[in-house]
C-alpha positions, 0 to 999 in steps of 0.5 A: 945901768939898769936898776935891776942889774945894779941892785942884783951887784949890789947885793952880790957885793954886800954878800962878798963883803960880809964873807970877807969879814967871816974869812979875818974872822977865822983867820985872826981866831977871834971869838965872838961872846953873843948873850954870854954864849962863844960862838965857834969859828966853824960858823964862820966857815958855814956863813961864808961858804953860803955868802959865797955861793949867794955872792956868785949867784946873784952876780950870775943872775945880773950877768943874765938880766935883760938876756932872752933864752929864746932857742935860735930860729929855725932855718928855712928849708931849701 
């Protein structure tokens, strides 16, 4: 496999895996205490509407590596 293709799925899928921890987050209505400060599940919903917009996109983009979007050549004129 190309390196570029496997670090772009890689990516893709430490970002999945990460929103996926965000999703048993919000639905085990856990809290998290950072610094004496609780931090609201509606983080949780922004950080994994944003991993998984990354997530689909840089799987999009290694679908897309190597490929050449050159238009079809003309046709010859008879």
């Amino acid at each position: 496999m190309n390196s570029p293709i496997l670090a772009l799925r890689t990516a893709s899928a430490i970002f999945g895996l990460i929103g996926l921890g965000h999703v048993i987050r919000i639905l085990a209505a856990t809290t998290v205490n950072i610094g004496g400060y609780a931090i609201g599940r509606r983080w949780s919903v922004l950080a994994v509407v944003v991993l998984a917009a990354l997530c689909v996109w840089l799987w999009r983009v290694s679908s897309g590596v190597g490929k050449k979007n050159e238009p079809p050549a003309p046709t010859p004129a008879a």
